[in-house]
C-alpha positions in Angstrom: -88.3 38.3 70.1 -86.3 41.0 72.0 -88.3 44.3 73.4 -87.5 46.6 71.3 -84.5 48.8 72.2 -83.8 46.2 74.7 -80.6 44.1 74.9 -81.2 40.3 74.0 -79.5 37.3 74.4 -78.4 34.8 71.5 -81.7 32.9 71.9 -83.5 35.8 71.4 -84.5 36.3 75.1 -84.7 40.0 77.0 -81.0 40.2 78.8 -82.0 40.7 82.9 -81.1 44.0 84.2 -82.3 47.8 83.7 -83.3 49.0 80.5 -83.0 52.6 79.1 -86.4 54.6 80.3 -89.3 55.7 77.6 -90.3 58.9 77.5 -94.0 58.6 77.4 -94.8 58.9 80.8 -92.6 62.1 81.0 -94.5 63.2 77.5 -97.7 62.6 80.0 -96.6 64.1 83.4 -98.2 61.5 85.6 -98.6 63.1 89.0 -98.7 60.3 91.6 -100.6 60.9 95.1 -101.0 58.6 97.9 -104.2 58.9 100.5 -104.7 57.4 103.8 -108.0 55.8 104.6 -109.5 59.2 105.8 -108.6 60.8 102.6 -105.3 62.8 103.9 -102.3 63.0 101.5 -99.2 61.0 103.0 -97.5 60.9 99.5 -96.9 63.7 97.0 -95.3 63.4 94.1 -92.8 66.4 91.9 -95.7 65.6 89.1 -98.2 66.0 91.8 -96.4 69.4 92.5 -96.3 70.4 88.9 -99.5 69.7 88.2 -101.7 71.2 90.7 -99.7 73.9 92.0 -98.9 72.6 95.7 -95.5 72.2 97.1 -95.6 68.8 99.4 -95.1 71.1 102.1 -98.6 71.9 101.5 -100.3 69.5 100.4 -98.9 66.4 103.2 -101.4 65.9 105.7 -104.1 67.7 104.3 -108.1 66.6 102.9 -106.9 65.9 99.5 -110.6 66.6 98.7 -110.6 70.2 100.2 -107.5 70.8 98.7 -108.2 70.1 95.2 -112.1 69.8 94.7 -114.9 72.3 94.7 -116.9 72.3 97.0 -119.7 71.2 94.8 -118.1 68.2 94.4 -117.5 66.9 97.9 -120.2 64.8 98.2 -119.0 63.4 94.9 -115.8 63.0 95.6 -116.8 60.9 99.1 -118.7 58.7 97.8 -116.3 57.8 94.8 -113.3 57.1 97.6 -115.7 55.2 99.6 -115.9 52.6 97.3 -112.7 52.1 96.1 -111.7 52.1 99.6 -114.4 49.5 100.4 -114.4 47.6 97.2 -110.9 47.3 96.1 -111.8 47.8 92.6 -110.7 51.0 90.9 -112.1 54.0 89.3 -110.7 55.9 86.3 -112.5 59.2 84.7 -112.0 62.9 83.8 -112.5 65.2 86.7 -112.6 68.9 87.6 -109.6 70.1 89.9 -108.8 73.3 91.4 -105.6 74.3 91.3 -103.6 76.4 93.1 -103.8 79.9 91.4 -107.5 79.6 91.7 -108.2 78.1 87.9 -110.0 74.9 87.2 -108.1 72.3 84.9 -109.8 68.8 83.9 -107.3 66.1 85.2 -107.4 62.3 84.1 -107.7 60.1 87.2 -106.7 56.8 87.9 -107.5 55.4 90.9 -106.7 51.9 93.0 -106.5 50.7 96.9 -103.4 49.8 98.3 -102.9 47.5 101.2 -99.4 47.4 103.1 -97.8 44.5 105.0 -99.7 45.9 108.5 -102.8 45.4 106.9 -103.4 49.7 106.1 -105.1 50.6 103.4 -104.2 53.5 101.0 -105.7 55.2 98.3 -103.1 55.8 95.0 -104.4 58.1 92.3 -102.5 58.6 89.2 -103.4 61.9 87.5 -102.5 63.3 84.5 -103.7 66.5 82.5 -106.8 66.2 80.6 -105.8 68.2 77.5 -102.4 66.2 77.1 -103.5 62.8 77.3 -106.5 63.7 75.2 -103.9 64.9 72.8 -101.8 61.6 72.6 -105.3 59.4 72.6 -105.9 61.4 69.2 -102.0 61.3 68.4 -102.2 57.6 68.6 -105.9 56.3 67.0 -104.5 59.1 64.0 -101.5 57.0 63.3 -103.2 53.4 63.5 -106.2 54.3 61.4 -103.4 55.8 58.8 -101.5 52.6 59.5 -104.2 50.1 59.0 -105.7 51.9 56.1 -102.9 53.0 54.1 -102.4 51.2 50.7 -98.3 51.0 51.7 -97.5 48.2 53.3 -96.0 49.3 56.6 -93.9 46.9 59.1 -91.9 47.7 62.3 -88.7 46.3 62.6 -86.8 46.0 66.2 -83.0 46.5 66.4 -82.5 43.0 65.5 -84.6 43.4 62.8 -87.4 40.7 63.2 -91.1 42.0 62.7 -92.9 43.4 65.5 -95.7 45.1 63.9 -97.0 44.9 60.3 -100.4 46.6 58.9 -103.2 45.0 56.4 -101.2 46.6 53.4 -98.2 44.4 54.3 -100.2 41.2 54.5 -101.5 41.5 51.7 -98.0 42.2 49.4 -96.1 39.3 51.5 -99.6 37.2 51.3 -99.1 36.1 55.2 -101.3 37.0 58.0 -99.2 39.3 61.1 -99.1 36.7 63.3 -96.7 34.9 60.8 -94.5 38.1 60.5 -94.2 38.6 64.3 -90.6 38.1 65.3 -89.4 36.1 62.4 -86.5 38.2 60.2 -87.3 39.7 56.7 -85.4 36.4 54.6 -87.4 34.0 57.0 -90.8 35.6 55.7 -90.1 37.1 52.1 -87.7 34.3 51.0 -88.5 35.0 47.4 -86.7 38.5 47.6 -83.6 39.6 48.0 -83.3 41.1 51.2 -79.8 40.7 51.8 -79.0 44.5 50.5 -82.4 45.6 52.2 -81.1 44.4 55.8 -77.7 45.7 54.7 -79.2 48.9 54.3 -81.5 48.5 57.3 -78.3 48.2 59.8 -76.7 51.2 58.0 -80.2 53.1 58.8 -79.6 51.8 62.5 -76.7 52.8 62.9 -76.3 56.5 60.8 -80.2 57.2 61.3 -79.9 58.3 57.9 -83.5 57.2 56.2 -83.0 55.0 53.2 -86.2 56.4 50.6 -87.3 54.0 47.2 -84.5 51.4 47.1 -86.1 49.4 44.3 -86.8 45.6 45.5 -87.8 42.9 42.5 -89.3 39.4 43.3 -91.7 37.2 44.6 -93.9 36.7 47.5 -96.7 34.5 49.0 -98.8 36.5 48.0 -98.5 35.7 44.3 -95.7 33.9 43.7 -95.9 33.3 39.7 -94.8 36.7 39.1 -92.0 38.6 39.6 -92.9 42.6 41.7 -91.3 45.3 42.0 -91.5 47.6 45.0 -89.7 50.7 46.4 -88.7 50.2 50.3 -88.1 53.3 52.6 -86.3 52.1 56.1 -86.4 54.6 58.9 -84.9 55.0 62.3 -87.6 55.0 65.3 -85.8 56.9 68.3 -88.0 57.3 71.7 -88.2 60.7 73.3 -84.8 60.1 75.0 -83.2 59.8 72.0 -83.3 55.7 72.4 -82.9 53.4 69.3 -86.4 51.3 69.0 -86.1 49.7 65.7 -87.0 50.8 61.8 -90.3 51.4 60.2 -90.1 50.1 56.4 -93.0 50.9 53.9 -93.1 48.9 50.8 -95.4 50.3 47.9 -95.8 48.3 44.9 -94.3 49.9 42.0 -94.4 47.1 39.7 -96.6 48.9 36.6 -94.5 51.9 37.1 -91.5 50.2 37.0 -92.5 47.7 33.7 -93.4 51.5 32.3 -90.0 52.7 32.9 -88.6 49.8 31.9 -90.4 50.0 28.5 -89.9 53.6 28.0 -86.3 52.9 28.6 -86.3 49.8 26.0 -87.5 52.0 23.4 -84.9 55.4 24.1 -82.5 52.4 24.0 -83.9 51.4 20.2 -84.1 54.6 19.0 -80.7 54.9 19.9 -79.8 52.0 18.0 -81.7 53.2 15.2 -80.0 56.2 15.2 -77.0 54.7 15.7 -77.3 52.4 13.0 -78.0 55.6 10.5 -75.0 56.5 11.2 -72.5 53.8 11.1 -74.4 51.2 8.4 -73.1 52.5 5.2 -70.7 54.6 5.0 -68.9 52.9 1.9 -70.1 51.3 -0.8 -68.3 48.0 0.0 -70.5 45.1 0.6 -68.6 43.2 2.8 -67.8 46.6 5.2 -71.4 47.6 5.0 -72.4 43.9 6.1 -69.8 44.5 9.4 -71.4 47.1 10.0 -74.5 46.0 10.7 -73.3 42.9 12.9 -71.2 45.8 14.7 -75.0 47.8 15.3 -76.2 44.8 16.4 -73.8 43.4 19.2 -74.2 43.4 21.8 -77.1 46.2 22.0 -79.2 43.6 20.2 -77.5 40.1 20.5 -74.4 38.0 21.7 -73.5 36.9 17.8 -74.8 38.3 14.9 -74.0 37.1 11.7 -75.3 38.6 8.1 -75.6 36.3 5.1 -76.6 37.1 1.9 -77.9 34.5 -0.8 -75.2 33.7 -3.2 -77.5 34.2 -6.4 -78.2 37.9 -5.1 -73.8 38.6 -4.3 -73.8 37.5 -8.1 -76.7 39.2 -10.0 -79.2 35.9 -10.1 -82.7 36.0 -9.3 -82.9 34.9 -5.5 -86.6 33.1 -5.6 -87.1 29.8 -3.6 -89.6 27.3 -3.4 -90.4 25.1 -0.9 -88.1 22.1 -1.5 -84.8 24.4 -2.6 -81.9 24.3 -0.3 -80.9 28.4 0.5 -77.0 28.5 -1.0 -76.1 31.7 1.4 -72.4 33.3 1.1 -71.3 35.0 4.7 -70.4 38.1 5.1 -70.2 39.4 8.4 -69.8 37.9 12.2 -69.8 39.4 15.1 -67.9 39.0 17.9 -64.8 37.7 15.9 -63.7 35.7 19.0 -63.4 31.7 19.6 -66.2 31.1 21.4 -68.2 27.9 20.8 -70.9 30.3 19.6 -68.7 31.7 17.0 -67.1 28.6 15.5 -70.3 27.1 14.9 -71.3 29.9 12.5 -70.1 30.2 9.2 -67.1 32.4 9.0 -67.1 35.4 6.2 -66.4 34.4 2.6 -68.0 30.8 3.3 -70.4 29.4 1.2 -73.3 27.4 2.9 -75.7 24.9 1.7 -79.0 25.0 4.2 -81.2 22.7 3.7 -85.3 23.4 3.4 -86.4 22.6 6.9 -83.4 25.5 8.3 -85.1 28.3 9.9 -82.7 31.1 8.0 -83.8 29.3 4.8 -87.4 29.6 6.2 -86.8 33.1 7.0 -85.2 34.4 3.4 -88.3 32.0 1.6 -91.0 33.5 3.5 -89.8 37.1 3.7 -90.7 37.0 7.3 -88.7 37.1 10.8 -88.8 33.6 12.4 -88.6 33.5 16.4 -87.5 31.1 18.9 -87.8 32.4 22.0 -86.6 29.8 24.0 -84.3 27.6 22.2 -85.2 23.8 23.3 -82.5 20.9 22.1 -84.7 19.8 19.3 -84.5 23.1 17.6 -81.0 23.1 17.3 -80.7 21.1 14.2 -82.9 23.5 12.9 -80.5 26.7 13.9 -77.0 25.0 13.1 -76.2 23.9 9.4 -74.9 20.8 11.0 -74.7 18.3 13.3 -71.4 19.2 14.9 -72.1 23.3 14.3 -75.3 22.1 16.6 -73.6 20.7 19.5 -71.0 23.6 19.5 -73.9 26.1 19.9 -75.5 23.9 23.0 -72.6 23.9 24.6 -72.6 27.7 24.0 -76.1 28.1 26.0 -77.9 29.2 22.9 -81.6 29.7 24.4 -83.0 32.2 22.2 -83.0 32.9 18.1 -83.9 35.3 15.8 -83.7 35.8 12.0 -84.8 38.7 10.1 -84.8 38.5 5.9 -82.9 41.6 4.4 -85.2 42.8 1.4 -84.2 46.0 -0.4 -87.1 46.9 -3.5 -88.9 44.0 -2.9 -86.2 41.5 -2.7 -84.9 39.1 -0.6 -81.3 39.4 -0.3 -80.5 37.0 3.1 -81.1 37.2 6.6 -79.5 38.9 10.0 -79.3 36.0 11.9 -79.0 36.8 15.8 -78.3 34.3 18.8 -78.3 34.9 22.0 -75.9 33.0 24.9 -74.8 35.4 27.5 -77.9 37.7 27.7 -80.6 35.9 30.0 -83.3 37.5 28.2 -85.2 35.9 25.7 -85.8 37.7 22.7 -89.5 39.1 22.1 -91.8 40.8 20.0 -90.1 44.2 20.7 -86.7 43.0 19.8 -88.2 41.6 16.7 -89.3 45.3 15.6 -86.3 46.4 16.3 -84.3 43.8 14.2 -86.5 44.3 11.3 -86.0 48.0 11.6 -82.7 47.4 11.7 -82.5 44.9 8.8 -84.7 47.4 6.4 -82.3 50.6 7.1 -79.3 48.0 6.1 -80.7 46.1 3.5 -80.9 49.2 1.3 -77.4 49.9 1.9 -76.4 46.4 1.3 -78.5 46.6 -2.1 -76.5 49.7 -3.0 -73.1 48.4 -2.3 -73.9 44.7 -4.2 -75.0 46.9 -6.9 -72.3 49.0 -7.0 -69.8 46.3 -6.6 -71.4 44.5 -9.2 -71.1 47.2 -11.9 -67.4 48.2 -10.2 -66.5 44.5 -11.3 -68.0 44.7 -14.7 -66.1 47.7 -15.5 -63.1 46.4 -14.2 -63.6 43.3 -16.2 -63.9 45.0 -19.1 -61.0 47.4 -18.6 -58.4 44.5 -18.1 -60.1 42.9 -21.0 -59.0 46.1 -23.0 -55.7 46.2 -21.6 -53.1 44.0 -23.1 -52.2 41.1 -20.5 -48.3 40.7 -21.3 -46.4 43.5 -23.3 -45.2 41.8 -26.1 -41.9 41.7 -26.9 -40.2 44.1 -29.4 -37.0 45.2 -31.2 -34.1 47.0 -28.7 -36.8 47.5 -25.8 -37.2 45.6 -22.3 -40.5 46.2 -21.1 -42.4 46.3 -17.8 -46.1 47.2 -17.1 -48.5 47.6 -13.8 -52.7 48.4 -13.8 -53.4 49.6 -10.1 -57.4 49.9 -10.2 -59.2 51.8 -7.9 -61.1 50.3 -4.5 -63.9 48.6 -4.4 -65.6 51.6 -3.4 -64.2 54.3 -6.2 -65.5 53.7 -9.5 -62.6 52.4 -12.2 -61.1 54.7 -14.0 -59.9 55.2 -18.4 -56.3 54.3 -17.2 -54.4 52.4 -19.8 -51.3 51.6 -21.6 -50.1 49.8 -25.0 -47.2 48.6 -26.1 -47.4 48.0 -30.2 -44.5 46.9 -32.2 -44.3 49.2 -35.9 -42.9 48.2 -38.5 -38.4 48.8 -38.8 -38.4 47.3 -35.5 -39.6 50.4 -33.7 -42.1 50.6 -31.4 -45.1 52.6 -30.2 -45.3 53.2 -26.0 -48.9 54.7 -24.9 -50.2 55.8 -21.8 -53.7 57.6 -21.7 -56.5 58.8 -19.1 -60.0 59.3 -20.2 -61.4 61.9 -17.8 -64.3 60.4 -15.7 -65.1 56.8 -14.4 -66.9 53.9 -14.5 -68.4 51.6 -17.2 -68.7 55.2 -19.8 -65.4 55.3 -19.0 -63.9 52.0 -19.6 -65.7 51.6 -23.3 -63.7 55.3 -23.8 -60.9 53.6 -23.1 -61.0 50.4 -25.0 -62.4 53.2 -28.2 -59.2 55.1 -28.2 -57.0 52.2 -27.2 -58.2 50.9 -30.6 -57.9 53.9 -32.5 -54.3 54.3 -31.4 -53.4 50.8 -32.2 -55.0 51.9 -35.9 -53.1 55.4 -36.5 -49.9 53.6 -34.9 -49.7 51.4 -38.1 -50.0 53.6 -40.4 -46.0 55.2 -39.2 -47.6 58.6 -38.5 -45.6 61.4 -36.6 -47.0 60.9 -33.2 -47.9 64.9 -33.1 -50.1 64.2 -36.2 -51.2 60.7 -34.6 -52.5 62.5 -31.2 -54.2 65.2 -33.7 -56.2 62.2 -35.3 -57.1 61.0 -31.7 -58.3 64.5 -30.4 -61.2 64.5 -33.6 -62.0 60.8 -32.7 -62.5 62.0 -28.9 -64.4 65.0 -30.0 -67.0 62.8 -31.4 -67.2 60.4 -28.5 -69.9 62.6 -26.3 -67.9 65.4 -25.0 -65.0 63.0 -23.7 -61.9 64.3 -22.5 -58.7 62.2 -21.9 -54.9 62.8 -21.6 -52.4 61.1 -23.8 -48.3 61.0 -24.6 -47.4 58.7 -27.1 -44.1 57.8 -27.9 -42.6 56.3 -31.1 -38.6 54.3 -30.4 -36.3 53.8 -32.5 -33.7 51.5 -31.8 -31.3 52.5 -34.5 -31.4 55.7 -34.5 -31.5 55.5 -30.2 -34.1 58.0 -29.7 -37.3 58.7 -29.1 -40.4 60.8 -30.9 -42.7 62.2 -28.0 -46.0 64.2 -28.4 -47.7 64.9 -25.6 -51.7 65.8 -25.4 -52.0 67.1 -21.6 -50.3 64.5 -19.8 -47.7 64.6 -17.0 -44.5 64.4 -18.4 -42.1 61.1 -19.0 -39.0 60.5 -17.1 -36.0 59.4 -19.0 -33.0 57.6 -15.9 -30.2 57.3 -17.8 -27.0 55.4 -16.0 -24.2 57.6 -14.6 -26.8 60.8 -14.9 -29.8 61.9 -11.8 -33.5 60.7 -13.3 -35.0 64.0 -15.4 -38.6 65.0 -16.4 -38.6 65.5 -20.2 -39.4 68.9 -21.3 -41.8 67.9 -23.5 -45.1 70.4 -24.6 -47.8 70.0 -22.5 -50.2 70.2 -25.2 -54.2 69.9 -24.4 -56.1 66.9 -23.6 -57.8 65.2 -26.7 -61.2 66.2 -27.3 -60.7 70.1 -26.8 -60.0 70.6 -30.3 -58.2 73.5 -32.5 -54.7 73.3 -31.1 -51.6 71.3 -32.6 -49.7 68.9 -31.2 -46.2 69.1 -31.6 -43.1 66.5 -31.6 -40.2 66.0 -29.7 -36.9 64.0 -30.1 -34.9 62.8 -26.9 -31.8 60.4 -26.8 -32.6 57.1 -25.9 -29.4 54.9 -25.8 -28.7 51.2 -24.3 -29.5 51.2 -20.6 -31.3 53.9 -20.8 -35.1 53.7 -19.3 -38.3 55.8 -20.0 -41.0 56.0 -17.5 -44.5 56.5 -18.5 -47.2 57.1 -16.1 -50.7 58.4 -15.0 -51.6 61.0 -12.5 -53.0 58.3 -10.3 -49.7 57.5 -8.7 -48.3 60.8 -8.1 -51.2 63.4 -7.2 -52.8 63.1 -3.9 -55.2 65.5 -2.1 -52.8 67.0 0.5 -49.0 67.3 -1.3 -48.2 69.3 -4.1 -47.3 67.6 -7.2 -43.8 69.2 -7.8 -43.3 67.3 -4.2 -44.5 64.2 -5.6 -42.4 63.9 -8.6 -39.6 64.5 -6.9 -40.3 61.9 -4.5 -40.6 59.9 -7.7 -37.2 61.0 -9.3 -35.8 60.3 -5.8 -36.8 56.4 -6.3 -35.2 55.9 -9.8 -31.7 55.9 -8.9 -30.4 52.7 -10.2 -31.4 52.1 -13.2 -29.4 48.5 -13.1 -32.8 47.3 -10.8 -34.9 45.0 -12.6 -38.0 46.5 -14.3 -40.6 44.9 -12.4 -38.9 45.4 -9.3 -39.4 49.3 -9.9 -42.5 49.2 -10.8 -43.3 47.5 -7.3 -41.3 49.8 -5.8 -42.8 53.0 -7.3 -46.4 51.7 -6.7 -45.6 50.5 -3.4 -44.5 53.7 -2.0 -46.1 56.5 -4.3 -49.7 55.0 -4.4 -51.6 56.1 -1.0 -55.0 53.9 -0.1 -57.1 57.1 0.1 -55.9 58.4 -3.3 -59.4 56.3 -5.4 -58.2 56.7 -8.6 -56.4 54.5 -11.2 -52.7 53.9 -12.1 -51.4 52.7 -15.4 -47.3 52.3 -15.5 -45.3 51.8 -18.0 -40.8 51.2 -18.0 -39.0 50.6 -21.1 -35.5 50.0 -21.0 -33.6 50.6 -24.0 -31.3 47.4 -25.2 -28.8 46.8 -28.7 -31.3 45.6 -31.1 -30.5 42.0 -32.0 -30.3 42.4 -35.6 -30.1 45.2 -38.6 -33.5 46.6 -40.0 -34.4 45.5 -42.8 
């Protein structure tokens, strides 16, 4: 090992030549003087000058004894010379000298006999101040009892950075006694850190004397070598009083429970984060398959590499979801996160599959049992277990998979499926924490996930039985060409009363209908398929369809304060017209060839079911070629655009009256309908033709 501050060779040795000077001896002002063997200075040093007051002038040639000593001490001082003269061996103590403005000062003596190449002997005595050295002796036993007794570990480091001192601390945190430290470099003795960045550091510390303070080191020493540590290193620049470059001090001081506290404080800001998060983001609809995203988005990659969420098929379709110990879990997919092609992914089921897992699966385990299963460190024989089959298992060991977790998704006391969470990338296994965290996760969703099946269940219902009311193909009639669309809302609006009828009367006319019944859902629907009925009733009995819609209002009167809009028209082919009333709707639109598209001016009227106001009846042209458009407010009134915008917008797409039927009714949905406008559309075209045959 190199002196430190010294320049070394590549083996390590000191390079030959002069080395930059230390500055203790100048820190102690050694005063040198030289005595003959009667006691008569020949030799007298600038110290020597400095320190006792006499210029060499003075001093050379004189008693050194009368010159510096009381005479109290003569005899003393004689007898002390004597035998170092006589004996050769030297004599070091405190001593009290007289200096040259008269004042005693206690000088530190060192003294030895010399012997030159004639055979004279000399006296040399090395002298320094009392006070001063007394001062460094307490400067120095200060700093090695704090070294030796401090609880940091505490190592000095020369310029090449190899160990030249280290204290009891340090032996015990590297687990190797000093001797083993001394001149060896930081990676031959603490092989179990990194200390690649630490000597990085340590030559920028060199070089910049800039002190690095608590760079955070984590591994394993000696010392105990089964766990990983955590320490915080401080490097420092040690210059002499010249200003030289000796080497670094480092102090290591074991931070590990701190650090594991931090760590875990950190872990659980980062879950109540999540938490939070997931408050915010998991349902925001009421869509079940968007609310199940959302909780595989919460969940990657805070949480885990893949998450997917599966829901037991009985539960997506209203069954009771109870297993026993032998029954396979049938579970429907509904979410997977990340979408891409890793092996990972593709072994999972992808959304909208349907998966039969047999008993001895852990995610049926987990939805049976109502409890999270754990595999911390996934092993190759608990891949079958994981995968649903043999080739999903050897795509997710090719993946890495070394750590699973399934939570069940229970919502009033039902099981409703699992989040099932993998993890490839992430080195860390999952634990007891992350299994809190999942299952708080897990409860916050499932109660979403409850609302939106529930919801989509009774959205389908009443969708079901609203198509159920409306007719499925117009049917065909005398002189009329008909087309129809049903537009229901999304899955996350409730459906709406929309509908339309086309009924064929008696003379070959025939009856067109378009109604709303204020409100949604289920109520809604059965108010619908009521009134549908009602008309289809009046409609055959060739009432005026003023005194038809009066009928309707008193049977909506009596149907619990419902409220719908109706127009109802009544064509006759031979007479080419048609008889409109209208009970609060938006008005028809008659396109006529050769002429621009025209809202009918047709009496508002109320809606049925406010009672107390007439109806009246209105006659329009209705020739060959001509077409009447029927329609709810669903496809024309939006939040942000006023209507008379709209239904010019609409006029502006009836132009060619020559298009086929269906291909405008595609056409005006396609383009009026907006995705956030959640209500209903019923439409209705009718395109007058020459009856085939007379009446009757």
């Amino acid at each position: 090992m190199s002196a430190a501050g010294a320049p070394a060779t590549e083996s390590g040795e000191p390079a030959r030549g002069p080395v930059p000077p230390g500055g203790l001896l100048d820190m102690l002002g050694v005063a040198s003087v030289v005595l003959d063997a009667d006691g008569r200075i020949v030799l007298w040093s600038p110290q020597a000058e400095e320190l006792f007051g006499y210029t060499a002038r003075e001093a050379l040639g004189r008693y050194a004894a009368r010159l510096m000593v009381d005479e109290r001490h003569l005899q003393l001082v004689a007898r002390l010379f004597a035998d170092v003269m006589t004996t050769g061996q030297s004599w070091a103590g405190g001593f009290p000298i007289r200096h040259k403005d008269g004042s005693t000062r206690l000088v530190e003596f060192r003294n030895m006999r010399l012997l030159d190449d004639r055979g004279e002997v000399y006296a040399l005595g090395l002298a320094a101040d009392r006070s001063t050295v007394q001062r460094l002796e307490q400067d120095v036993a200060l700093s090695e009892r704090m070294v030796k007794q401090s609880p940091m570990g505490l190592a000095v480091l020369d310029t090449e950075l190899r160990f030249v001192s280290v204290n009891p601390a340090l032996e015990r945190i590297s687990g190797l006694p000093a001797a083993e430290h001394t001149g060896r470099a930081l990676r031959d003795v603490l092989p179990g850190l990194d200390t690649g960045p630490v000597a990085d550091a340590a030559h920028r510390v060199l070089a910049t004397g800039t002190p690095l303070i608590d760079h955070v080191v984590v591994g394993r020493t000696p010392a105990d070598p089964e766990a990983d540590h955590t320490w915080a290193v401080s490097l420092y620049r040690l210059d002499d009083a010249m200003g030289h470059v000796l080497g670094v001090a480092c102090s290591m001081v074991d931070i590990t429970e701190q650090h594991r506290a931090s760590v875990t404080a950190e872990a659980a800001r980062r879950r109540l984060t999540l938490i939070a998060d997931a408050s915010a983001r998991i349902g925001t609809t009421l869509e079940l398959e968007r609310t199940a995203r959302e909780l595989a988005d919460v969940a990657v990659p805070e949480l885990a590499d893949v998450a997917a969420v599966d829901l037991l098929d009985a539960v997506v379709e209203g069954r009771p979801s109870t297993l026993g110990p032998a029954d396979p879990a049938v579970i429907r997919a509904l979410a997977l996160r990340p979408e891409d092609d890793s092996d990972a992914v593709r072994a999972a089921d992808r959304p909208g599959e349907i998966a039969r897992y047999a008993p001895d699966r852990l995610v049926t385990e987990c939805v049976r049992t109502a409890e999270p299963v754990l595999v911390p460190r996934v092993k190759d024989e608990d891949l079958p277990r994981i995968a649903r089959s043999p080739r999903a298992a050897a795509l997710l060991a090719r993946a890495g998979l070394h750590s699973y977790l399934a939570v069940p998704l229970i919502a009033r006391g039902e099981v409703l499926g699992a989040l099932d969470l993998k993890r490839t990338r992430n080195p860390r296994p999952f634990d007891r924490d992350d299994v809190l965290l999942a299952r708080e996760l897990a409860s916050r969703a499932a109660v979403q996930i409850d609302n939106a099946r529930w919801y989509q269940n009774a959205h389908n219902a009443a969708l079901t039985l609203q198509r159920s009311l409306l007719p499925s193909d117009p049917p065909v009639t005398t002189g009329l060409e008909v087309a129809s669309r049903y537009q229901p809302a999304g899955v996350t609006s409730e459906v709406g009363g929309d509908w339309f009828d086309v009924i064929p009367l008696e003379g070959g006319r025939t009856a067109l209908v378009v109604g709303d019944v204020m409100g949604s859902g289920i109520d809604a629907a059965a108010t619908m398929g009521r009134l549908r009925t009602a008309t289809a009733t009046l409609a055959a009995l060739g009432l005026d369809p003023a005194v038809l819609l009066g009928h309707l209002d008193r049977t909506t009167s009596a149907l619990d304060h419902s409220i719908a809009t109706c127009v109802y028209v009544v064509h006759d082919p031979w007479l080419r017209q048609c008889r409109i009333a209208n009970a609060g709707h938006l008005p028809p639109v008659r396109v006529r060839p050769g002429r621009p598209p025209e809202l009918l001016d047709v009496p508002t009227g109320v809606p049925l079911g406010v009672g107390g106001v007439e109806f009246s009846t209105v006659t329009v042209d209705f020739a060959p070629g001509d077409e009447l458009v029927l329609y709810t407010d669903g496809l024309v009134e939006t939040r942000h655009d006023a209507l008379d915008e709209r239904l010019d917008l609409m006029l502006s797409l009836l132009t060619d009256p020559a298009r086929p039927l269906d291909e405008t009714c595609d056409t005006l949905l396609n383009t009026l309908h907006r995705p956030d406008n959640h209500d209903d559309v019923a439409l209705l075209i009718a395109r007058s033709r020459e009856p085939d045959r007379s009446p009757e």
